[in-house]
C-alpha positions in Angstrom: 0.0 0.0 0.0 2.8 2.4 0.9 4.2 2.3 -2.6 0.8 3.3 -4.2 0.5 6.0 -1.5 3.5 7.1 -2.4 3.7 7.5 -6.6 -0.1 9.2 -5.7 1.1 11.5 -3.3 3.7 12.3 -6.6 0.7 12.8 -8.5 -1.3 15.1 -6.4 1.8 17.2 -5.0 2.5 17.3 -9.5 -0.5 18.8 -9.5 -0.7 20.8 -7.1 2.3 22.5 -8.3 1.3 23.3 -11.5 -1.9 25.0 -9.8 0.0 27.0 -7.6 2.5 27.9 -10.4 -0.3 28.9 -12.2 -1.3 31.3 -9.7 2.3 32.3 -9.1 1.8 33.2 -12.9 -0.9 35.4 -12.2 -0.7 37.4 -9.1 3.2 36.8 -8.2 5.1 37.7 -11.6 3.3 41.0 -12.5 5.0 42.0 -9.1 8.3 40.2 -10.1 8.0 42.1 -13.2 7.1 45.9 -11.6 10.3 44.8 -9.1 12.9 44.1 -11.8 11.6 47.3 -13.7 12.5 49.0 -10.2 15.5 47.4 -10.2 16.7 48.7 -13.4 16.1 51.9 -13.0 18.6 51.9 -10.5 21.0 50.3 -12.5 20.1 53.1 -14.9 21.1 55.6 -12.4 24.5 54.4 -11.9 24.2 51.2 -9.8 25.5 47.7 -11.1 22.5 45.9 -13.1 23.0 41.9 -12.7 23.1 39.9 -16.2 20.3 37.9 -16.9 21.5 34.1 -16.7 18.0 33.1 -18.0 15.7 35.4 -20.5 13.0 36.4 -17.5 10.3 35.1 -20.2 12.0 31.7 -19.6 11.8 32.1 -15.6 8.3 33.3 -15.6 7.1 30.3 -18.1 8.8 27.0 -18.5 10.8 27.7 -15.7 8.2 28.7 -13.1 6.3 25.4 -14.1 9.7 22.6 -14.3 10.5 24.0 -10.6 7.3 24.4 -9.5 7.0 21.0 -10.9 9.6 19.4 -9.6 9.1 21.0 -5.8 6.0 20.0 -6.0 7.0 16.3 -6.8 9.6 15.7 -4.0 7.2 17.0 -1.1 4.2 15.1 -2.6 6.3 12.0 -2.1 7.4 13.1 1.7 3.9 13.9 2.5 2.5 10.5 1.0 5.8 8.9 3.7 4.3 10.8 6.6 0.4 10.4 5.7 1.5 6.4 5.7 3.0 6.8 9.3 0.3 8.1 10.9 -2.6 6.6 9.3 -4.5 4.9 11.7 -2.9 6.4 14.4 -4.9 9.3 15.2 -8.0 7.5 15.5 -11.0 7.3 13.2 -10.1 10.6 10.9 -10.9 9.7 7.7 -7.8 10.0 4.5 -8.8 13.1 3.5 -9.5 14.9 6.4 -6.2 13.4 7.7 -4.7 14.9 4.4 -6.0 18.4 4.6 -4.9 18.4 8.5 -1.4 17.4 7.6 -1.4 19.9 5.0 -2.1 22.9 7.2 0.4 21.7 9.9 2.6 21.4 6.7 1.7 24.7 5.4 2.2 26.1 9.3 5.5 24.7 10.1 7.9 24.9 6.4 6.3 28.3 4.7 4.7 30.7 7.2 6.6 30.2 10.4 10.3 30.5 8.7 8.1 33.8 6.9 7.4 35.7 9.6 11.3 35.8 10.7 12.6 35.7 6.9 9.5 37.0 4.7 9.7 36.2 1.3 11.6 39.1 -1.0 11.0 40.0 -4.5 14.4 41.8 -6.8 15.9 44.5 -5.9 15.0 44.0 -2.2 18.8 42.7 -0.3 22.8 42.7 -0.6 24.3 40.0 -2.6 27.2 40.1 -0.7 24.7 38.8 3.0 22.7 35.8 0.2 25.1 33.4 1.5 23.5 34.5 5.3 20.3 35.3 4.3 20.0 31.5 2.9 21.6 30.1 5.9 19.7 32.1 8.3 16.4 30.5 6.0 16.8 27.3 6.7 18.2 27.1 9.8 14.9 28.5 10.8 13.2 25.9 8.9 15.4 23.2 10.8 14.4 24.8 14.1 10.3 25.0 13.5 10.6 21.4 11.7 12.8 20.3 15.0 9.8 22.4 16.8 7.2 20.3 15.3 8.8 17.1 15.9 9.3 17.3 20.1 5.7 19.0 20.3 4.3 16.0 18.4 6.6 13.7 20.9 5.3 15.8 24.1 1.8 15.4 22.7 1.7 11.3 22.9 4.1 11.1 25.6 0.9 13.0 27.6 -2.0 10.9 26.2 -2.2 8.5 29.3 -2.7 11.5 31.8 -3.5 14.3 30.1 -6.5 15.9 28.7 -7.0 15.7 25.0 -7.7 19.4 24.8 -5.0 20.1 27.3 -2.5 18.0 25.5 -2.7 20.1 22.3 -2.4 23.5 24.4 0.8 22.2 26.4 2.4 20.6 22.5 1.2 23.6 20.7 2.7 26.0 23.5 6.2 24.5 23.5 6.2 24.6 19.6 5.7 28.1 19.9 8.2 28.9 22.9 10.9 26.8 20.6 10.7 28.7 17.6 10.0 31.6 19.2 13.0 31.5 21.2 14.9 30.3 17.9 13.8 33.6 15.9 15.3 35.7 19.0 18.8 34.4 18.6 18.8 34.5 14.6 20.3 37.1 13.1 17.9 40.1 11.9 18.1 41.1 8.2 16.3 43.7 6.9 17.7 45.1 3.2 14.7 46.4 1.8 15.7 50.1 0.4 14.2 53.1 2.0 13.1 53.6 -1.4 11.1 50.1 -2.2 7.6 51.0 -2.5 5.9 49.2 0.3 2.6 48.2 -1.4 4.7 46.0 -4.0 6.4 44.6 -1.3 3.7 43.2 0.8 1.7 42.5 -2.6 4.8 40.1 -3.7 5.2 38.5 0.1 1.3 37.8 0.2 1.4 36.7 -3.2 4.6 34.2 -2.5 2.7 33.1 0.9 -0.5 32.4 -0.5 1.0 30.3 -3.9 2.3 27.8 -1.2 -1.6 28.1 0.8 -2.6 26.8 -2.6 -0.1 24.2 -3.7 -0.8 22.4 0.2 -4.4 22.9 -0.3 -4.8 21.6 -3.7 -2.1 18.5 -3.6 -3.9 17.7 0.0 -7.0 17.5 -1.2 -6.2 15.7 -4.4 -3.8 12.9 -2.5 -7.2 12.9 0.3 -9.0 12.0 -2.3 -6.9 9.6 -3.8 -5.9 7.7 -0.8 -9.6 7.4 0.4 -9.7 4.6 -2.5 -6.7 2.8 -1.7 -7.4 2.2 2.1 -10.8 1.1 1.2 -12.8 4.3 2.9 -16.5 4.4 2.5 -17.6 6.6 4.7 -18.7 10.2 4.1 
């Protein structure tokens, strides 16, 4: 059954991606696009323009779409591995609701925690001489709220035989925040964004980057939910 799960959970995270790359398409590029304008005009006034490595109508096309693709891919696989590990562990939840629930702890833990220390940034917006920190910085705080997610979930069934169920989740889902929350205080800071970056396009391209992952989770959960409610024989509503 697990190998089923799994080249299914390809399927649906496949899918997914190209849903949320088609969104990125639509309400992420345009501000990609007004950014890079911005970005030239400053290279216009005297400052150092990067060379384009890939024609931008590649990036925003076939290469949105193979990465997008190929993201998309990989994590439907991982979440098909850790769908299969707790099925039938968390009592009678049925595939899809199990799916969907994974998929906004999913959605919680790798994209909007990490955000709200190291929000997404569109061109023109940071030094390349700190990318080498500023990626670093990234995923160590995606190690720490994964990490996070891992000892809350370990707290939470190492309580089930005297605690509350209610209680349980409050305790787990107040030392996941106290982790990363304490992580995210010794991380460095960075904040790059010129005084000059219009703010508007910047929180336009952040919401815009944030909500093309709410999609991709949504869509490939619901999809693999779907899909895994036939393999495991579910009947019921």
């Amino acid at each position: 059954m697990m190998k089923t799960l799994l080249w299914r959970g390809m399927l649906a995270g496949l899918a997914g991606a190209f849903v949320a790359a088609s969104f990125a398409l639509l309400f992420a590029e345009p501000r990609i696009d007004a950014a890079i304008a911005l970005e030239s005009r400053h290279a216009m006034a005297g400052m150092a323009a990067e060379p384009e490595l890939v024609r931008r109508a590649v990036q925003k096309t076939w290469g949105l779409f193979t990465a997008m693709g190929l993201y998309g891919t990989a994590l439907g696989g991982l979440f098909a591995i850790v769908f299969g590990g707790l099925y039938g562990r968390v009592g009678q939840t049925a595939p899809r609701t199990l799916a969907l629930m994974l998929a906004i702890a999913a959605f919680v833990v790798v994209v909007l925690v990490p955000a709200i220390k190291y929000p997404p940034t569109p061109p023109a917006v940071g030094l390349h001489e700190t990318v080498r920190l500023r990626t670093a910085a990234w995923f160590a705080m995606l190690a720490l709220s994964i990490a996070a997610a891992v000892a809350a979930g370990r707290l939470h069934r190492a309580m089930a035989a005297r605690v509350a169920a209610t209680d349980r989740l409050m305790i787990a889902g107040g030392a996941y925040v106290a982790i990363v929350a304490a992580g995210q205080l010794l991380l460095p800071s960075i904040d790059e964004v010129p005084a000059d970056f219009p703010a508007t396009l910047l929180w336009q391209f952040r919401l815009a980057a944030i909500a093309t992952q709410a999609v991709f989770w949504l869509v490939a959960a619901d999809l693999f939910g779907r899909a895994a409610s036939r393999v495991v024989g579910w009947s019921r509503p």
